[in-house]
mmCIF file as gemmi writes it, N, C-alpha and C atoms, coordinates in Angstrom:
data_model
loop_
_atom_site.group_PDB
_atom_site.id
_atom_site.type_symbol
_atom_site.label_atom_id
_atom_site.label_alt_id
_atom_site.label_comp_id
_atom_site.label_asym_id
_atom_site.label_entity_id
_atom_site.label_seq_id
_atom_site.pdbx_PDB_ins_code
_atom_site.Cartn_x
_atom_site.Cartn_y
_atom_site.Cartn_z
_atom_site.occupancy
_atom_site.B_iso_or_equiv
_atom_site.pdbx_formal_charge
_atom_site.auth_seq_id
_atom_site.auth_asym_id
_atom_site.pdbx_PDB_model_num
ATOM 1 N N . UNK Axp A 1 ? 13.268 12.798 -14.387 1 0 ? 1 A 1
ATOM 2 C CA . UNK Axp A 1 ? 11.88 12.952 -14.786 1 0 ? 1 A 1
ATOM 3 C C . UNK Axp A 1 ? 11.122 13.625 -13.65 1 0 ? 1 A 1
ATOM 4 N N . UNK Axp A 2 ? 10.461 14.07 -13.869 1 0 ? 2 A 1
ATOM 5 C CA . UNK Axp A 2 ? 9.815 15.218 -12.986 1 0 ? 2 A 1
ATOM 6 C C . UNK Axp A 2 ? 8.312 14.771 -12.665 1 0 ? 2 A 1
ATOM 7 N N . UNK Axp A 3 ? 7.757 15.366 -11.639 1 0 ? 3 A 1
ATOM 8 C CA . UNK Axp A 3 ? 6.65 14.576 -10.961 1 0 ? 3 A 1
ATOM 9 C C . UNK Axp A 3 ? 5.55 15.599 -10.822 1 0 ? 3 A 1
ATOM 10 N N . UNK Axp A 4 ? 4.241 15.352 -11.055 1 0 ? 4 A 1
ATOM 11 C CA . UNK Axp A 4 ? 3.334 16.258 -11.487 1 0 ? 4 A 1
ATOM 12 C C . UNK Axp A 4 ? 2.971 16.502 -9.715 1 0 ? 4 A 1
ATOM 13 N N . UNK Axp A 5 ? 2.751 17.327 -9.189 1 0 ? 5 A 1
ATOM 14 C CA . UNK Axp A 5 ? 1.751 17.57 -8.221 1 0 ? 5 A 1
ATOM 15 C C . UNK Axp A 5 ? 2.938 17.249 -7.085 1 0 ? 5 A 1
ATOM 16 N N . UNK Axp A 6 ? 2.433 18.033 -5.953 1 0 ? 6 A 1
ATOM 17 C CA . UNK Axp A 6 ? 2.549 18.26 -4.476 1 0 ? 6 A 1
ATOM 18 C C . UNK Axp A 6 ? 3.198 17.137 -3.732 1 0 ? 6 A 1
ATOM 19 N N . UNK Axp A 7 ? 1.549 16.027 -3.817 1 0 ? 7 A 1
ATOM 20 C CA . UNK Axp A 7 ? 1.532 14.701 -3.113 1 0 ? 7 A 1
ATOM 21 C C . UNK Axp A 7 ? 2.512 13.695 -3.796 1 0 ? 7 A 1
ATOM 22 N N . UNK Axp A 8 ? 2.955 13.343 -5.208 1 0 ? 8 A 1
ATOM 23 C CA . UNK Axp A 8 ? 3.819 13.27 -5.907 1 0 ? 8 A 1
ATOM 24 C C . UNK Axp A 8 ? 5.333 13.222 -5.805 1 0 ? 8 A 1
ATOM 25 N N . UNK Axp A 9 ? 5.863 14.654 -5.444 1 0 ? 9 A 1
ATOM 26 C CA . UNK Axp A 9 ? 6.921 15.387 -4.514 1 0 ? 9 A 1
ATOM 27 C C . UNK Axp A 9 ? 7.08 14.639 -3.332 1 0 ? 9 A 1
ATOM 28 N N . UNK Axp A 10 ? 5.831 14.52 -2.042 1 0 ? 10 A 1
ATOM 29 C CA . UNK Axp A 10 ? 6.28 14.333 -1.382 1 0 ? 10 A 1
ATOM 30 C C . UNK Axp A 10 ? 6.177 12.845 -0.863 1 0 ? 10 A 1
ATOM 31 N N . UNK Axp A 11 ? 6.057 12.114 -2.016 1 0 ? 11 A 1
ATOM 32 C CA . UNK Axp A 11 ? 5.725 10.458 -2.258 1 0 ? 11 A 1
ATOM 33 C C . UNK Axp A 11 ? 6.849 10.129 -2.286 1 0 ? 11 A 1
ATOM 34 N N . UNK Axp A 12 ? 7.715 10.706 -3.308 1 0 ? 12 A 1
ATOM 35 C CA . UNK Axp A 12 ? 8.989 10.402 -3.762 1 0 ? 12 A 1
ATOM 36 C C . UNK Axp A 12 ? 10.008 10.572 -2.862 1 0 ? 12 A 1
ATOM 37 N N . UNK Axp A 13 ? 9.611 11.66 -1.956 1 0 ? 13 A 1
ATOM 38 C CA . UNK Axp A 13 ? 10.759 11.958 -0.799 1 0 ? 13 A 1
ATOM 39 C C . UNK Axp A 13 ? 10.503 10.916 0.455 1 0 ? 13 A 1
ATOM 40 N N . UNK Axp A 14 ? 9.624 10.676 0.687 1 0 ? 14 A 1
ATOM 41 C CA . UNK Axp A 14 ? 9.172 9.649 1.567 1 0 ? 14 A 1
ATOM 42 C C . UNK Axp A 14 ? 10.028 8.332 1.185 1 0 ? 14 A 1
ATOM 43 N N . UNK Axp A 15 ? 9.708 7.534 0.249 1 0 ? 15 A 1
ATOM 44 C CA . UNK Axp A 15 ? 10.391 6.379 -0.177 1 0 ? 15 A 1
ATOM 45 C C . UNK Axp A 15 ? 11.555 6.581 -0.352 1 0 ? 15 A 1
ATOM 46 N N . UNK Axp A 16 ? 12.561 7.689 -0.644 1 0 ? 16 A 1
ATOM 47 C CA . UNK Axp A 16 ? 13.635 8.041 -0.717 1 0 ? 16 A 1
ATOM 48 C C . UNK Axp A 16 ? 14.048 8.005 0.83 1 0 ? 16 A 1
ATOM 49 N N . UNK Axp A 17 ? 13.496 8.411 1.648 1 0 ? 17 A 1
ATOM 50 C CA . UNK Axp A 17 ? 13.967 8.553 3.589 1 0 ? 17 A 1
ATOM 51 C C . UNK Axp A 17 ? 13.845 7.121 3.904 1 0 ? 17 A 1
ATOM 52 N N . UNK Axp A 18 ? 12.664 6.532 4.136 1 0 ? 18 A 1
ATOM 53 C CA . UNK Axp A 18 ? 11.911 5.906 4.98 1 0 ? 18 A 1
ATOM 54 C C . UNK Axp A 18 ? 11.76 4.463 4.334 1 0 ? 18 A 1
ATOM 55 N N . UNK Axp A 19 ? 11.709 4.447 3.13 1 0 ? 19 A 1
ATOM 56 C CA . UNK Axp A 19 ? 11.523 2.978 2.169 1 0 ? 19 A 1
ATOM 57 C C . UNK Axp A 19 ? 12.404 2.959 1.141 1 0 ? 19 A 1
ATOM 58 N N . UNK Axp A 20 ? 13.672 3.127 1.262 1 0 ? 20 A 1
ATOM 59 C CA . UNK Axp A 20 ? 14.895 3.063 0.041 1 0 ? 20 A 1
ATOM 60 C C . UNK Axp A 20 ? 15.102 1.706 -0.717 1 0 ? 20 A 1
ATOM 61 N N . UNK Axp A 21 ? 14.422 0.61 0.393 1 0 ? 21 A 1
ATOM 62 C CA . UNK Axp A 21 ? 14.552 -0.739 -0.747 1 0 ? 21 A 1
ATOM 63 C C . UNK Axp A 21 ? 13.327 -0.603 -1.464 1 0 ? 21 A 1
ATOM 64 N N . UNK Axp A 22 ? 12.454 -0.275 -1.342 1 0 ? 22 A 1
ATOM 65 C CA . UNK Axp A 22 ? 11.316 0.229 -2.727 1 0 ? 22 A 1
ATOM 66 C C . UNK Axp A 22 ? 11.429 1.277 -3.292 1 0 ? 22 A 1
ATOM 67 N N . UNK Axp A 23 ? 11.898 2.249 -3.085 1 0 ? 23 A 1
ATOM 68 C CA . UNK Axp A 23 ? 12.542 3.465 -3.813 1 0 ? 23 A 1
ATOM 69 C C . UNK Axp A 23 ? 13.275 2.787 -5.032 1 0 ? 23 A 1
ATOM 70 N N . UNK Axp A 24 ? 14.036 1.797 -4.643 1 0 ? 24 A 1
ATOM 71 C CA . UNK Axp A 24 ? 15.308 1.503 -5.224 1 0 ? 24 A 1
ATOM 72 C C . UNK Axp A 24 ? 14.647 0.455 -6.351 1 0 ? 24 A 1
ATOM 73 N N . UNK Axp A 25 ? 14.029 -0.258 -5.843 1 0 ? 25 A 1
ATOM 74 C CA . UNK Axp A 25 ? 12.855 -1.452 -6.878 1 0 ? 25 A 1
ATOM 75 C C . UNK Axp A 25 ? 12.116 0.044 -7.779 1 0 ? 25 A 1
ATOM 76 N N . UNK Axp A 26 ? 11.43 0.204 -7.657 1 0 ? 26 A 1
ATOM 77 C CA . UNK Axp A 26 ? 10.552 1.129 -8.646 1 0 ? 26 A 1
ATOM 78 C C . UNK Axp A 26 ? 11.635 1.95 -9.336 1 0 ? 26 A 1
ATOM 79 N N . UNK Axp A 27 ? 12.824 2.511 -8.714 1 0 ? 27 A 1
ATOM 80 C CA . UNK Axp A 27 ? 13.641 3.177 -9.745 1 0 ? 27 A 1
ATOM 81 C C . UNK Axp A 27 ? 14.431 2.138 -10.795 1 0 ? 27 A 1
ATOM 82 N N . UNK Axp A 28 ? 14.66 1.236 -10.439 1 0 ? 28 A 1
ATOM 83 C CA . UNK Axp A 28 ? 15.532 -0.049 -11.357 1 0 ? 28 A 1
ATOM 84 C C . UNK Axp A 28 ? 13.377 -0.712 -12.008 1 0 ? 28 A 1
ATOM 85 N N . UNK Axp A 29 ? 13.25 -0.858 -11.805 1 0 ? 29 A 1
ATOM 86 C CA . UNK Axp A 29 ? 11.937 -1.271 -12.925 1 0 ? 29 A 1
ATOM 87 C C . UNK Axp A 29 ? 10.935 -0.338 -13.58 1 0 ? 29 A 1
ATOM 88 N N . UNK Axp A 30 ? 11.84 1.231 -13.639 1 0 ? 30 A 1
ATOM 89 C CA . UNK Axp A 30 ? 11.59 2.456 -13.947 1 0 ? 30 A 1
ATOM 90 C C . UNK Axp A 30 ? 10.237 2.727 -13.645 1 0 ? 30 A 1
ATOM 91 N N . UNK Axp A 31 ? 9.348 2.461 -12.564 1 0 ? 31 A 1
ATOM 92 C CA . UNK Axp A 31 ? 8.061 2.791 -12.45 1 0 ? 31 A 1
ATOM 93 C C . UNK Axp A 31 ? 7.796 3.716 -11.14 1 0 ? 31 A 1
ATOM 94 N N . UNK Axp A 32 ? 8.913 4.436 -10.924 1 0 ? 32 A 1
ATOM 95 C CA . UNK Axp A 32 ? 8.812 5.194 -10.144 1 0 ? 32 A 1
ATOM 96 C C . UNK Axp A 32 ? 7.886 6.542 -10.341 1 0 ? 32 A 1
ATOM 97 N N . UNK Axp A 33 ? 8.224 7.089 -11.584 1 0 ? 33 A 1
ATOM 98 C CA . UNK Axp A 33 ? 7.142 8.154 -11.621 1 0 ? 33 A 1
ATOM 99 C C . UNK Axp A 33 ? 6.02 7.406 -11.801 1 0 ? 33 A 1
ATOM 100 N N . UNK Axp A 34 ? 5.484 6.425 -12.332 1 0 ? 34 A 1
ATOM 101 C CA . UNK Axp A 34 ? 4.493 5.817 -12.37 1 0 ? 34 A 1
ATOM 102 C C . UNK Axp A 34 ? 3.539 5.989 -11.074 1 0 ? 34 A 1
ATOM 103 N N . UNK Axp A 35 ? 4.21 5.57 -10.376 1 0 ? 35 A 1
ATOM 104 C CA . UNK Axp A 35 ? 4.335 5.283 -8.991 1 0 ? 35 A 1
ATOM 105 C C . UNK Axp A 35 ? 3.567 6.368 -8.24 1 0 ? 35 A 1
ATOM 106 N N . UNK Axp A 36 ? 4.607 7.475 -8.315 1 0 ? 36 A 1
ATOM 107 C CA . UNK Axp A 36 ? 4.28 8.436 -7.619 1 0 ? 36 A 1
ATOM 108 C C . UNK Axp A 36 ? 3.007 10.113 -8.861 1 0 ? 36 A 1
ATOM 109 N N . UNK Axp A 37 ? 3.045 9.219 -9.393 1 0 ? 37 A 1
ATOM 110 C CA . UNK Axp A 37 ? 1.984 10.277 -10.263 1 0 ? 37 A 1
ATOM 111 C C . UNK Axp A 37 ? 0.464 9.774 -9.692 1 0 ? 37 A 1
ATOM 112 N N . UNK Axp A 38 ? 0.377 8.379 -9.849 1 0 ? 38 A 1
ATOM 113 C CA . UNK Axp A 38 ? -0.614 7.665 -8.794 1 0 ? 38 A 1
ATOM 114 C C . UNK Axp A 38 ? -0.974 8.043 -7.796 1 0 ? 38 A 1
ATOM 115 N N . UNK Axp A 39 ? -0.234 8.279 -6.992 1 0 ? 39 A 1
ATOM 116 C CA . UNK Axp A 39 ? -0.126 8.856 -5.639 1 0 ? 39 A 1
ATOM 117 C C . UNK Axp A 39 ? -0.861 9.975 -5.607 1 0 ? 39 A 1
ATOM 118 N N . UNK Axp A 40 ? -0.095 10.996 -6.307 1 0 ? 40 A 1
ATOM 119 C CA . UNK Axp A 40 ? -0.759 12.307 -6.409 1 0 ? 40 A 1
ATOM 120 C C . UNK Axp A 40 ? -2.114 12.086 -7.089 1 0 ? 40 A 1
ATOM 121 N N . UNK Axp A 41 ? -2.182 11.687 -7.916 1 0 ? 41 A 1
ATOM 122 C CA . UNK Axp A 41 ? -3.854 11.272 -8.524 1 0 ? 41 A 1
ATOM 123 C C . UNK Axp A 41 ? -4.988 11.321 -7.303 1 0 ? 41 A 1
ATOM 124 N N . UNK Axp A 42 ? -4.808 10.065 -6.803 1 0 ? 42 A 1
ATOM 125 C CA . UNK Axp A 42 ? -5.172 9.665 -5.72 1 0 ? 42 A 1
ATOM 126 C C . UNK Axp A 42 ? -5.733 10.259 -4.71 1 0 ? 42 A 1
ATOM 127 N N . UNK Axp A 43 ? -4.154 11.389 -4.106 1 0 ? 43 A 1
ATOM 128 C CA . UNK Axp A 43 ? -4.801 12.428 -3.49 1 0 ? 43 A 1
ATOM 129 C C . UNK Axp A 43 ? -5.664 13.481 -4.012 1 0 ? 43 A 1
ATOM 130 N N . UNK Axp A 44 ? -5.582 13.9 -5.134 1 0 ? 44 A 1
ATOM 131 C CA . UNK Axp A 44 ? -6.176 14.708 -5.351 1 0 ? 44 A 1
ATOM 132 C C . UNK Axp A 44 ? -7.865 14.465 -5.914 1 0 ? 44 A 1
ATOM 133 N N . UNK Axp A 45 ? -7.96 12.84 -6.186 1 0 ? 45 A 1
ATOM 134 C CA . UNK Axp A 45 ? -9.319 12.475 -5.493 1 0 ? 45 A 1
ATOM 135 C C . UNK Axp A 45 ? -10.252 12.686 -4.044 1 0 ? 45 A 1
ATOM 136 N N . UNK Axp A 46 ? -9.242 12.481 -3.453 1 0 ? 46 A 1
ATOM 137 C CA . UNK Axp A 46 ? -9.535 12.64 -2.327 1 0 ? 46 A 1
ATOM 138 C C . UNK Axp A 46 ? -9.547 13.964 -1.493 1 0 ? 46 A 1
ATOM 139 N N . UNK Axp A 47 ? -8.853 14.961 -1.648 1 0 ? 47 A 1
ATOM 140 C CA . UNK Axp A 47 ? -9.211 16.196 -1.489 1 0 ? 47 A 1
ATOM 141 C C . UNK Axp A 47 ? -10.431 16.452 -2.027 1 0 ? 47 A 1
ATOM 142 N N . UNK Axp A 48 ? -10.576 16.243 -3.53 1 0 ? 48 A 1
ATOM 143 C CA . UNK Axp A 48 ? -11.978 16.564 -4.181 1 0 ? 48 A 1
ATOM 144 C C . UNK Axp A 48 ? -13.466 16.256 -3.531 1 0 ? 48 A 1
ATOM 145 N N . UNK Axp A 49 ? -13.321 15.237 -2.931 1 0 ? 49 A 1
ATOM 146 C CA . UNK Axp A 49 ? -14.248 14.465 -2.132 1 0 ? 49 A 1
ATOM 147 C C . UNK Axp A 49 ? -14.368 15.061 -1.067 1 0 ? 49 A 1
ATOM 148 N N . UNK Axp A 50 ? -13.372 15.032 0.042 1 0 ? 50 A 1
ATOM 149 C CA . UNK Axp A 50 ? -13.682 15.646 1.24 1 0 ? 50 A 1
ATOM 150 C C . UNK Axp A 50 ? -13.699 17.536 1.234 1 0 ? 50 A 1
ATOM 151 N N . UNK Axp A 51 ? -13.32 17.663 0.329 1 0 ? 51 A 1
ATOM 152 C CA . UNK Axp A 51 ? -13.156 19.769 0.874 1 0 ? 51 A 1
ATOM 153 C C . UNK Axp A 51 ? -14.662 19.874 0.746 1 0 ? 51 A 1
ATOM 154 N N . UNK Axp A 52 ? -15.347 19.684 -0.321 1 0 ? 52 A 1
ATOM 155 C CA . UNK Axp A 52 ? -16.817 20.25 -0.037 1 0 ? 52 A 1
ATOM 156 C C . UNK Axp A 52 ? -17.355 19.748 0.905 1 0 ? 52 A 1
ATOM 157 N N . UNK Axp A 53 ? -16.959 18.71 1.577 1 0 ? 53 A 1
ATOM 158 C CA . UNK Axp A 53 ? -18 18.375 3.338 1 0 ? 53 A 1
ATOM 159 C C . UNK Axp A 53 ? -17.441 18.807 4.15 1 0 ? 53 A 1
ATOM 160 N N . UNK Axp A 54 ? -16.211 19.169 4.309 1 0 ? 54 A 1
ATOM 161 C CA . UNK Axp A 54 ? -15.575 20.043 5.31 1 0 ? 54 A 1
ATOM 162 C C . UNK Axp A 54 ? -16.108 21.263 5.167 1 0 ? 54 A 1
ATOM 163 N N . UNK Axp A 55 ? -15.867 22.036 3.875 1 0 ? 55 A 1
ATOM 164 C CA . UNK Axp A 55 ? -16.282 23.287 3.595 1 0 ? 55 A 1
ATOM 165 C C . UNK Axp A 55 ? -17.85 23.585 3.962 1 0 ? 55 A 1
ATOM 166 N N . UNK Axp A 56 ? -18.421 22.637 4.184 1 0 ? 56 A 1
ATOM 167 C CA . UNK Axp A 56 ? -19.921 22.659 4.482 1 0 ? 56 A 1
ATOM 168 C C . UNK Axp A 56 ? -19.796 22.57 5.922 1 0 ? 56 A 1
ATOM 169 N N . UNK Axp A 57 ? -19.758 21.627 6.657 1 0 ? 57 A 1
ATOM 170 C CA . UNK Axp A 57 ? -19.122 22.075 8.06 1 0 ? 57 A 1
ATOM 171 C C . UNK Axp A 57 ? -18.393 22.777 8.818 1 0 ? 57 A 1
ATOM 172 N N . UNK Axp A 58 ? -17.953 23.405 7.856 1 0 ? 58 A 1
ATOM 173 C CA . UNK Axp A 58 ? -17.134 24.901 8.837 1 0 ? 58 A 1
ATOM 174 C C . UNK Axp A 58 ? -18.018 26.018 8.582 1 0 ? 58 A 1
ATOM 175 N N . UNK Axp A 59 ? -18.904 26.05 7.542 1 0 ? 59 A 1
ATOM 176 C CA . UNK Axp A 59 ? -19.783 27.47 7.108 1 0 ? 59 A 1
ATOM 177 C C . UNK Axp A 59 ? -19.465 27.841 5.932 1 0 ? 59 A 1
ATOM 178 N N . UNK Axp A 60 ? -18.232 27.644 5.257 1 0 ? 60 A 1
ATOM 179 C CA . UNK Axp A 60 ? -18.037 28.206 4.173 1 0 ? 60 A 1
ATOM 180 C C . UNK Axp A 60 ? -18.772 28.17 3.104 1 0 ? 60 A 1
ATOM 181 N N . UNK Axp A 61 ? -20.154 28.436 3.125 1 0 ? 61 A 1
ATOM 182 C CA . UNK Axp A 61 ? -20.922 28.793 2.546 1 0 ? 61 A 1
ATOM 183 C C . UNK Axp A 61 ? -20.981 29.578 1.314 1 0 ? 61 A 1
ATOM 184 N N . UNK Axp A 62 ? -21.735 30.01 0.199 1 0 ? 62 A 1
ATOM 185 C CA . UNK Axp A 62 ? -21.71 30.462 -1.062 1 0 ? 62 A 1
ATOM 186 C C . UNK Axp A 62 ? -22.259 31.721 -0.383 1 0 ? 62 A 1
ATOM 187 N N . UNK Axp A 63 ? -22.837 31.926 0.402 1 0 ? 63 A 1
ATOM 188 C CA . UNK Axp A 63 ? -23.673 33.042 1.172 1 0 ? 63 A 1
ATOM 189 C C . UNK Axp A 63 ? -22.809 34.175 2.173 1 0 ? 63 A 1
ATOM 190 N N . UNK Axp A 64 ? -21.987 33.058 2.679 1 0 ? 64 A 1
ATOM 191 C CA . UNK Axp A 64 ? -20.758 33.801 3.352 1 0 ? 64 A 1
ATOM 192 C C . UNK Axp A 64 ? -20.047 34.111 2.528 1 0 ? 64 A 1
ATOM 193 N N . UNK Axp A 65 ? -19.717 33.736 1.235 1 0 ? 65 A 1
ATOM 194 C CA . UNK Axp A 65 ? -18.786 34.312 0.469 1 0 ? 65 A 1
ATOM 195 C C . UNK Axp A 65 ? -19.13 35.656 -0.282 1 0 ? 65 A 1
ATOM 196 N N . UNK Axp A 66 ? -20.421 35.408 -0.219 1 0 ? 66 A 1
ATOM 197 C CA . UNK Axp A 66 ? -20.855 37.106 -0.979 1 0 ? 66 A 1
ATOM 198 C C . UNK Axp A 66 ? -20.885 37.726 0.141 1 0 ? 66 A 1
ATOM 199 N N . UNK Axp A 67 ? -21.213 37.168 1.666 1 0 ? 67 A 1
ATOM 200 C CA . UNK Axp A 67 ? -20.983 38.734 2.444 1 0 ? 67 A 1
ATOM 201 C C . UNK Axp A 67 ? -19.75 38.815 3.057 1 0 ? 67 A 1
ATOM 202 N N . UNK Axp A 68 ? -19.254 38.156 3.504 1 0 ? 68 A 1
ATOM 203 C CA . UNK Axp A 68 ? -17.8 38.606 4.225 1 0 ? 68 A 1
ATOM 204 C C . UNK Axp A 68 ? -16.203 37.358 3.37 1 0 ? 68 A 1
ATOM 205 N N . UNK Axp A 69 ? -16.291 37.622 2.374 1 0 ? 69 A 1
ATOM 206 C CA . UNK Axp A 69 ? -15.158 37.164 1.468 1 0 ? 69 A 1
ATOM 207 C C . UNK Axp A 69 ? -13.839 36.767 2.311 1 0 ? 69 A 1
ATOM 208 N N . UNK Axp A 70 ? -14.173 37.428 2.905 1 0 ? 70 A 1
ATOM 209 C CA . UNK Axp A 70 ? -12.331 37.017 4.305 1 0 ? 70 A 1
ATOM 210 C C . UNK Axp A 70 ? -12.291 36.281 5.267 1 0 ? 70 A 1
ATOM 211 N N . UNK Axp A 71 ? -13.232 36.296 5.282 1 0 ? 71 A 1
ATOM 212 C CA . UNK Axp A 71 ? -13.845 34.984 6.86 1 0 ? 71 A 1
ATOM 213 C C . UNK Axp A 71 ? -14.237 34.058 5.372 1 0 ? 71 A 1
ATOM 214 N N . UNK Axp A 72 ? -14.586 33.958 4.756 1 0 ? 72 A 1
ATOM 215 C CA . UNK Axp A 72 ? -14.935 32.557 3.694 1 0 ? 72 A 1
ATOM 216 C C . UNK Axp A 72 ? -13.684 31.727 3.412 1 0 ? 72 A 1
ATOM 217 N N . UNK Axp A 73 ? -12.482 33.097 3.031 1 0 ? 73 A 1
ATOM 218 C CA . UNK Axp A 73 ? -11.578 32.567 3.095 1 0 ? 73 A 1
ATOM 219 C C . UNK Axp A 73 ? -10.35 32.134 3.887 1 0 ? 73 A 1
ATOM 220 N N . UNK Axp A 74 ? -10.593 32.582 4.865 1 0 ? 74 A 1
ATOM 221 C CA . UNK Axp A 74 ? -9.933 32.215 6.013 1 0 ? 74 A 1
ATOM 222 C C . UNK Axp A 74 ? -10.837 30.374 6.095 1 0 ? 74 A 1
ATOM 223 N N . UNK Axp A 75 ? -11.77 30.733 6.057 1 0 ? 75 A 1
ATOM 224 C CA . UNK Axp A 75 ? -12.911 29.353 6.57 1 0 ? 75 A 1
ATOM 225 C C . UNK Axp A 75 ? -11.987 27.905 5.548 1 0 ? 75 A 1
ATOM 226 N N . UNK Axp A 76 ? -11.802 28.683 4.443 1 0 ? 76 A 1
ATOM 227 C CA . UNK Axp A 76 ? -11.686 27.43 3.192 1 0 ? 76 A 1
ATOM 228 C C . UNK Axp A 76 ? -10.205 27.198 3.161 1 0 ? 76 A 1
ATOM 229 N N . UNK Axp A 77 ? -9.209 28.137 3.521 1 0 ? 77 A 1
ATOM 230 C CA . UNK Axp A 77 ? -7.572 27.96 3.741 1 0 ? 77 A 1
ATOM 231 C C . UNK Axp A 77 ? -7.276 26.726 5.316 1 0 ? 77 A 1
ATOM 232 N N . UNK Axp A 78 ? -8.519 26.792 6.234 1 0 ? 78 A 1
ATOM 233 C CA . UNK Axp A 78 ? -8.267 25.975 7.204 1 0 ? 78 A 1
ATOM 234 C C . UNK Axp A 78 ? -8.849 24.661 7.017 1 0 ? 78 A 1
ATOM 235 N N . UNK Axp A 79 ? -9.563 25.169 6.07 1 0 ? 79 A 1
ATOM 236 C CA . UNK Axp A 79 ? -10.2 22.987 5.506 1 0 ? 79 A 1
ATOM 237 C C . UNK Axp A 79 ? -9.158 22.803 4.51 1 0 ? 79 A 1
ATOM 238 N N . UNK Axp A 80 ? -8.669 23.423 3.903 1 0 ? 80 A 1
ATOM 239 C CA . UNK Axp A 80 ? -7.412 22.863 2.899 1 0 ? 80 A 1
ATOM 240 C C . UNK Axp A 80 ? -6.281 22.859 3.55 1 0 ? 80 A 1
ATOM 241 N N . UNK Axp A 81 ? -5.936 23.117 4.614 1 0 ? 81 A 1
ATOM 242 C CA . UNK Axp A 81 ? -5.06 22.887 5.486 1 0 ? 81 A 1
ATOM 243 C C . UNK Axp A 81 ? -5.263 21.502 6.351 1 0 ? 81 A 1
ATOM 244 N N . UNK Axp A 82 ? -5.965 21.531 6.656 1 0 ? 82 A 1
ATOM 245 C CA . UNK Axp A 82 ? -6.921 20.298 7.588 1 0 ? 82 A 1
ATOM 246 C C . UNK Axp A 82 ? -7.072 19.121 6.509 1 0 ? 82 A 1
ATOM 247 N N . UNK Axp A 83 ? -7.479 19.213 5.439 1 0 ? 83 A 1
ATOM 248 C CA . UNK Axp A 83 ? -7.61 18.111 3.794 1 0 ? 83 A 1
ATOM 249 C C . UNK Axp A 83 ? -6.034 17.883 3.706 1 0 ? 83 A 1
ATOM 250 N N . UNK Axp A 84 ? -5.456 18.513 3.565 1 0 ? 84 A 1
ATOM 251 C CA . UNK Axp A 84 ? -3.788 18.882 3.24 1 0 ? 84 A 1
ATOM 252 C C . UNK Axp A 84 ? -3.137 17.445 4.767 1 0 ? 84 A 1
ATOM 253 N N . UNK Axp A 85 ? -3.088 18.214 5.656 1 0 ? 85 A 1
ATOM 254 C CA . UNK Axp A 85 ? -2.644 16.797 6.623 1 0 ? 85 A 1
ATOM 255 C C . UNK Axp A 85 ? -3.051 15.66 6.814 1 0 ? 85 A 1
ATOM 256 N N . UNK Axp A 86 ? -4.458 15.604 6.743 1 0 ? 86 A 1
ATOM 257 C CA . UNK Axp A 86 ? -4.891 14.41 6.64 1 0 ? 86 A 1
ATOM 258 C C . UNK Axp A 86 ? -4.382 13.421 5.117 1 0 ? 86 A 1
ATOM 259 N N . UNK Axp A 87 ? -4.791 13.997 4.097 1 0 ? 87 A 1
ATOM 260 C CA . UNK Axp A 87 ? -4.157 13.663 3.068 1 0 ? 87 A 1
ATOM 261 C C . UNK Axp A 87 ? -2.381 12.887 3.495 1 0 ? 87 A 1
ATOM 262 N N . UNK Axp A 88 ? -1.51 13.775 3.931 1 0 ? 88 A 1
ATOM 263 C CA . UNK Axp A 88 ? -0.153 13.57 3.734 1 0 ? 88 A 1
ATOM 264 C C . UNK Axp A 88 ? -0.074 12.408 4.59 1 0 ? 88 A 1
ATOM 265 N N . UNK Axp A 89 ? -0.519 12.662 6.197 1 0 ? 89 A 1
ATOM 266 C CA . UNK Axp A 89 ? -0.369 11.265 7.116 1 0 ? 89 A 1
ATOM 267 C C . UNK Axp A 89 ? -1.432 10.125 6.385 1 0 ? 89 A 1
ATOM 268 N N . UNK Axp A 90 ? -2.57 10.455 6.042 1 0 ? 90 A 1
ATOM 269 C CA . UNK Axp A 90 ? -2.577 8.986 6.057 1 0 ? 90 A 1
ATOM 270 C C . UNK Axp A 90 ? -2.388 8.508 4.206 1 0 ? 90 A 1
ATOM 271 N N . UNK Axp A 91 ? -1.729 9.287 3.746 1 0 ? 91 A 1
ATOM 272 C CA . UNK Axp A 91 ? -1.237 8.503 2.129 1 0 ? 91 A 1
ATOM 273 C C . UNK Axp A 91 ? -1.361 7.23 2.22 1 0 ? 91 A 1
ATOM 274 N N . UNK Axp A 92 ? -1.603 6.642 0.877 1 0 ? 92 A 1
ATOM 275 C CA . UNK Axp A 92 ? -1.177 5.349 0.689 1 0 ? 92 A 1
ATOM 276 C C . UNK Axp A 92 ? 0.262 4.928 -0.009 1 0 ? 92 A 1
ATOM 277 N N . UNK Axp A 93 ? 1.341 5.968 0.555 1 0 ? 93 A 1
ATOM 278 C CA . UNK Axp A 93 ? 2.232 5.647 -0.41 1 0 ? 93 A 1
ATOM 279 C C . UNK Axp A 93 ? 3.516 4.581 0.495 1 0 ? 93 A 1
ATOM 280 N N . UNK Axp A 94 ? 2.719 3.29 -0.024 1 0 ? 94 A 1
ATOM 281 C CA . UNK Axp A 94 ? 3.838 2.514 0.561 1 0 ? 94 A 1
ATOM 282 C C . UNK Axp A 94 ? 4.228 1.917 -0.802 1 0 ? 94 A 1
């Protein structure tokens, strides 16, 4: 069964390395994708939440985007990069 999203992916690989006796519980009480679809949910609350206050603190502005489109996006690839790690270290996927 296949796992929607990113954080999801890398939920599943985590408990597979690092937590194999809960890997192993959620796969025998089949709630593993359960599990890890949550996960990804989750994060992707949480990206939602933080990119626009990051994106507001770096400049990436609606203003910068109509004048210099490449610096906006350079601006918004380093808060989704920055959202992106924070996200992965501090998951809740225990």
């Amino acid at each position: 069964m296949g796992y929607h999203g990113r954080n999801g992916l890398l939920c599943k690989a985590y408990l597979e390395q690092y937590r194999p006796d809960l890997y192993i519980a959620l796969v025998a009480s089949e709630k593993l994708h359960e599990h890890c679809t949550e996960i990804d949910a989750t994060a992707r609350e949480r990206i939602e939440l933080i990119m626009p206050e990051l994106a507001k603190s770096a400049g990436a502005t609606e203003e910068l985007k109509s004048k210099d489109p490449m610096k906006w996006a350079g601006l918004m690839n380093a808060c989704r990069k920055q959202v992106d790690n924070d996200i992965k270290y501090k998951s809740t996927c225990i």
